[in-house]
N, C-alpha and C positions, 0 to 999 in steps of 0.2 A: 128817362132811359128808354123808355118804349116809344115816345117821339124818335129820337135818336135813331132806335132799331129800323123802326120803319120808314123814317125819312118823312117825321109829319105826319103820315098815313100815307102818300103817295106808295110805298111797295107794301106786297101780301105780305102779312106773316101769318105762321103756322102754330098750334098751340100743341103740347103733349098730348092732344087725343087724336092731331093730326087734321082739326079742324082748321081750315084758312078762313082771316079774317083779316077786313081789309077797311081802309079810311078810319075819319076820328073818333067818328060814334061807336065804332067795334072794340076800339081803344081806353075810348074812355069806360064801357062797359067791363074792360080787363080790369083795370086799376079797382074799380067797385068792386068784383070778386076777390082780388087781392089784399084789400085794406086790412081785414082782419089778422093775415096773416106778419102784418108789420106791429100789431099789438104786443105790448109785454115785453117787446125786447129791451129787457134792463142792461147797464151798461155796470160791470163788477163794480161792488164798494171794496175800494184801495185799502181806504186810512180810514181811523176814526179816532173823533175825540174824545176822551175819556176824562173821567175824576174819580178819584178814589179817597174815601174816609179813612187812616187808620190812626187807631185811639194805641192813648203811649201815655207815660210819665214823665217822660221827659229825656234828652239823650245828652250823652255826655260830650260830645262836639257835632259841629256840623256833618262832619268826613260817615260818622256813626248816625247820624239822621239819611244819609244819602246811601248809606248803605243797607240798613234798614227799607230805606223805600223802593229799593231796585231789589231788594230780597222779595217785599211784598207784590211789585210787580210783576218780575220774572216769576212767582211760585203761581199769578194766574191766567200770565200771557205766554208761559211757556217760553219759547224759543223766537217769538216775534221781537220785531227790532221795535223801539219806540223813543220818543223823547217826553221831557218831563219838567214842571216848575214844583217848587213845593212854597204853601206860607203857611205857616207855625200859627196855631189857634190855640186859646185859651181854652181847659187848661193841661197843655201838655201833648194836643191832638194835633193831625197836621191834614189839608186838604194838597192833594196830588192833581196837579192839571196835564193833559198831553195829549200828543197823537199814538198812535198803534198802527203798524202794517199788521192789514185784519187778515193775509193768508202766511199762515205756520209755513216751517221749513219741508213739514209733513205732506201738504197742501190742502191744509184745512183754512176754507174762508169764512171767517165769522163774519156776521151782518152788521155789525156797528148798532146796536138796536136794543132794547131790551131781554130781547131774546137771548143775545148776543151776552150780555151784563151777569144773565141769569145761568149761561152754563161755565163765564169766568168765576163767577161766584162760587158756585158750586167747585172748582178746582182748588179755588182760594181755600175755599173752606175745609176738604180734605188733607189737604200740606201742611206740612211741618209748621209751615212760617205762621201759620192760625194760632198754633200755640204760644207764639211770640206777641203778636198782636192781634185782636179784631181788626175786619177793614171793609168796608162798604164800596163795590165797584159799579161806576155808571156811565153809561154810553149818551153821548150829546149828536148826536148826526154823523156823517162819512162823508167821502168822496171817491171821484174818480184819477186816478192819475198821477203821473211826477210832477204838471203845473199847480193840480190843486195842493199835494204836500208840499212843494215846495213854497204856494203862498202860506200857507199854514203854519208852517213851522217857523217861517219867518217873521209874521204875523209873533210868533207868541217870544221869539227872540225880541223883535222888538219894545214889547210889551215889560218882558222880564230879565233881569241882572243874570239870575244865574238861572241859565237852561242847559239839560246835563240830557246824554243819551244813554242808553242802557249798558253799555261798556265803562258810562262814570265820567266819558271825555265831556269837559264844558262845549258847546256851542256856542262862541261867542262872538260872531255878529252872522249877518245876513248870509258874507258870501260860505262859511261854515257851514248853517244850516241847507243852503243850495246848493253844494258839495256833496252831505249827508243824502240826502231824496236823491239826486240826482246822480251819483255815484254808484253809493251805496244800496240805497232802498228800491231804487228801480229794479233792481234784479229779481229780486223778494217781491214784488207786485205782480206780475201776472198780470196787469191790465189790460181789460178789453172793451172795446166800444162795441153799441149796439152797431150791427151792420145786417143791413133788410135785402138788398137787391146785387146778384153777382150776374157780371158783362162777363161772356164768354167770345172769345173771335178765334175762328178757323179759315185758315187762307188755304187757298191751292193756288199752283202755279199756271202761267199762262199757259193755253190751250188744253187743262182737263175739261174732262168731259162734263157739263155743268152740271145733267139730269144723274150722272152716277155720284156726283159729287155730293148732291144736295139729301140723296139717296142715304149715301156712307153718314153723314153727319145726320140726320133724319132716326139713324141706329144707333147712331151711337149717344146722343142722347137720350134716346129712349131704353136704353141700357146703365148709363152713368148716374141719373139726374130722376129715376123712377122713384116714385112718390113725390117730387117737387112738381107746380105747378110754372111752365116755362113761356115763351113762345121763341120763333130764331125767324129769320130773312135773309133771303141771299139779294147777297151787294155784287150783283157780275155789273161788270163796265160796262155791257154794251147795252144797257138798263136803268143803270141808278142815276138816279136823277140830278146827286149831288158831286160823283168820284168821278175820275177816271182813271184807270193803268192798267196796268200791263197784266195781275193775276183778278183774281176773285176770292170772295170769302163770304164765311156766314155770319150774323152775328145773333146773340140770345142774351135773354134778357131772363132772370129767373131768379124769384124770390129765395133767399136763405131759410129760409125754414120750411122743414115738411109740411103738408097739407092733410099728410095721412095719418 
């Protein structure tokens, strides 16, 4: 993007302190002071997959085993939407597999992690449904996104007979569970990707004044974008080395995240 801005290095650019810097080696010296600021940016965990232990005696049909297990879910996922397998252990216990959309209706995002295992646990264990059964909740990794649940959940469609979601509807094939994610569940995700660098472009029309021009935008960056580390370049026609037309414009290059 800062090739782009500057055209290769061929035009000046200006940085937030009002420094002009010009060619590759000026260039490539930005990116070096920048790199750190592209660190750490995590992209939200969506979904995660879960298992849960709950010890039982044994239940009098199916219909009351699935009810049972979406009582023990919902009393530690709250209001998150999820889906689910179950297979019956000897003697009487049952292991629960699935996905979870990890932000509440509330807009709480759990981490899919440990962490994450450690304060469903603790809700589990507070609620009514404790007293009905013990139950052991554990987190296996997350993702980002409606591609990644929708592989996921289809993944475990395909895997298992009967996959059921927190409503009790079966899921029963592929395009089901990519209806459910993609319908449904997207709404509830909040997903966001990491994103490091924002292109700004400001045009004026032909024959403004170019030195008031460069002026106005000059301020008003340095009013909108204070504390980010920027740089901008004006693209006039009768200069750049790549355009030509009729107006002019600026363009900036500026990391998302503060420096201060």
């Amino acid at each position: 993007m800062l090739n782009y801005v500057s055209r290769g290095g061929e035009l000046k650019v200006e940085n937030e302190s009002g420094r002009i810097l010009e060619g590759r080696e000026e260039l490539a010296r930005i990116r070096g002071g920048w790199d750190h600021l592209f660190q750490n940016r995590a992209e939200s965990r969506d979904i995660g997959s879960f298992s849960v232990e709950i010890a039982g005696s044994g239940f009098a049909s199916d219909e009351a085993l699935h009810e049972q297990v979406r009582s023990t879910l919902t009393s530690g996922f709250g209001d998150r939407r999820y889906a689910y397998v179950v297979a019956k252990n000897d003697p009487g216990s049952v292991t629960v597999r699935g996905l979870v959309v990890l932000r509440s209706g509330q807009g709480e995002r759990l981490t899919g992690d440990v962490k994450a295992a450690g304060i469903i646990q603790g809700r589990y264990d507070a609620s009514a449904a404790a007293g009905v059964a013990a139950a052991k909740f554990s987190f296996h990794g997350y993702g980002n996104g409606v591609e990644f649940g929708t592989s996921r959940l289809r993944g475990l469609v395909d895997r298992h007979d009967d996959v059921r979601d927190d409503r009790g509807q079966s899921i029963a094939d592929e395009k089901v569970a990519g209806d459910l994610v993609q319908k449904e569940w997207r709404g509830e995700l909040h997903s966001r990707k990491s994103r490091d660098v924002m292109h700004v472009i400001m045009s004026a029309r032909a024959g403004t004044d170019v030195a008031a021009f460069e002026g106005a935008v000059r301020d008003f960056l340095a009013h909108q974008f204070a504390g980010h580390r920027y740089v901008f370049a004006m693209h006039d026609p009768a200069s750049d080395p790549k355009e030509a037309g009729e107006g002019g414009s600026v363009r900036m290059c500026m990391p998302m995240r503060s420096w201060r």
